[in-house]
N, C-alpha and C positions, 0 to 999 in steps of 0.2 A: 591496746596501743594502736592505734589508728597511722598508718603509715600512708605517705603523700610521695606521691613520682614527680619530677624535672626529667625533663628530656632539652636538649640544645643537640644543631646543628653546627657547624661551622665551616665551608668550603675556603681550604686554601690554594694557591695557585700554585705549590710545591712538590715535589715529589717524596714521600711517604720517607725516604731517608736521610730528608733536609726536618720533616715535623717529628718525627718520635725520638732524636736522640734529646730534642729539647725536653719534652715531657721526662725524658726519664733522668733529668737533672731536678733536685727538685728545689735547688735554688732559682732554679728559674720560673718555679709559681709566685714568688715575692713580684715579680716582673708585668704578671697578667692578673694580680690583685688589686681592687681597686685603692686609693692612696688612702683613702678616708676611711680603711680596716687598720690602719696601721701594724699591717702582718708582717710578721718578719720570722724567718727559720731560724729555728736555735740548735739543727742538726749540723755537726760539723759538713764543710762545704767539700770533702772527698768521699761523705756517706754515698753508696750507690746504694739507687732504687734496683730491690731485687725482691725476688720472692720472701715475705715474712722480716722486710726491712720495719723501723719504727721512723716515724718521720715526726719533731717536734716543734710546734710553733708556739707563738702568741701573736694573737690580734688585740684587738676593741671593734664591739659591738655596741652600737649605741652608746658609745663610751667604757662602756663595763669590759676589764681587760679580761681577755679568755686565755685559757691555755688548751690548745687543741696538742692531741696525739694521731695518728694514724700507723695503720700497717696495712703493708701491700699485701693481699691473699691471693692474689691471682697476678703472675706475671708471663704474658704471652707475647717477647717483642717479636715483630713489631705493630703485631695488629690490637694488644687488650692489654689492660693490667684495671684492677680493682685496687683503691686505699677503703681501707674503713677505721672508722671514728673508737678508739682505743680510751679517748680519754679528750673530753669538749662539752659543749651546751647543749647538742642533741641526744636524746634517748637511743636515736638508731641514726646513722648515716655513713651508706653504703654508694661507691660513686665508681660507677665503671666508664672507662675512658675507653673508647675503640677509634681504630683509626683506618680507613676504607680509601683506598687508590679509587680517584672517581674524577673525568672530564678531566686528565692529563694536570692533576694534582690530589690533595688530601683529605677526603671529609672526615672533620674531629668530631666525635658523637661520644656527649656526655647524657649518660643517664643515671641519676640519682634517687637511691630513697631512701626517706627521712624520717624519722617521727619527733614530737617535739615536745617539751614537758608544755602542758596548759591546754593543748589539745585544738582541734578543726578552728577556735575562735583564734587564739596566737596564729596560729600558723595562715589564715586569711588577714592577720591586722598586722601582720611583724615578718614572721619567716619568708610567705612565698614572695611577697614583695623582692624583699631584701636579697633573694635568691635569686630574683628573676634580674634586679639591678646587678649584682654580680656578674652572674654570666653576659649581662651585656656588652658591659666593661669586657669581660676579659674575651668575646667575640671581636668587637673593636678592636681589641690591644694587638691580638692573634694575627688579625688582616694587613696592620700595621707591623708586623715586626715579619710577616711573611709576606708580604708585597712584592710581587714581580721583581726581578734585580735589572 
């Protein structure tokens, strides 16, 4: 199984106690996905994110609806927490979330790794695209919704 890294940056102009209680709601990823996954959480909206929570969605991919699962295996507020892929279209995907006080706000540093059924050619014709539009959106969304007050 051939496993593939993402890495994202994202500086925002907050301080570290305005960005992680966001992430650790996890109604609030429907917010920084982009419209055209049509994601939506089917975890009740008073689940807390915690160590060995299950978080359950559904999107569309390309049209094709998915049912994603994840669990948190790692939860360290307010600097880390890891979800990983329980039950969705990837063979492996594991997505650690860290968050670094830096120039009087918050670097979000998502590092992800993947594997994908179909192998190096999917994943340069479909996956990393698709990943890499994702995160952009949801860089965009982030800057937007953390904007200077």
């Amino acid at each position: 199984m051939t496993t593939h890294v993402f890495h994202r940056e994202t500086w925002l102009p907050r301080p570290l106690e305005d960005v992680f209680p966001f992430f650790a709601d996890a109604q609030n990823l429907q917010s920084i996905t982009p419209p055209w996954l049509d994601f939506q959480t089917l975890t009740a909206s008073d689940a807390a994110i915690r160590l060995g929570a299950r978080i359950d969605y559904k999107l569309r991919v390309h049209g094709l609806p998915i049912r994603w699962q994840s669990e948190i295996t790692v939860w360290e507020p307010p600097w880390r927490f890891v979800d990983e892929q329980r039950r969705g279209p990837y063979r492996l995907w594991v997505h650690e979330h860290s968050f670094v006080v830096r120039n009087g706000g918050t670097l979000v540093i998502d590092d992800v790794r993947y594997a994908v059924p179909g192998g190096a050619l999917v994943n340069a014709l479909f996956v990393a695209p698709d990943i890499e539009k994702i995160f952009d959106f949801r860089s965009r969304r982030l800057k937007e919704l953390f904007a200077p007050a």
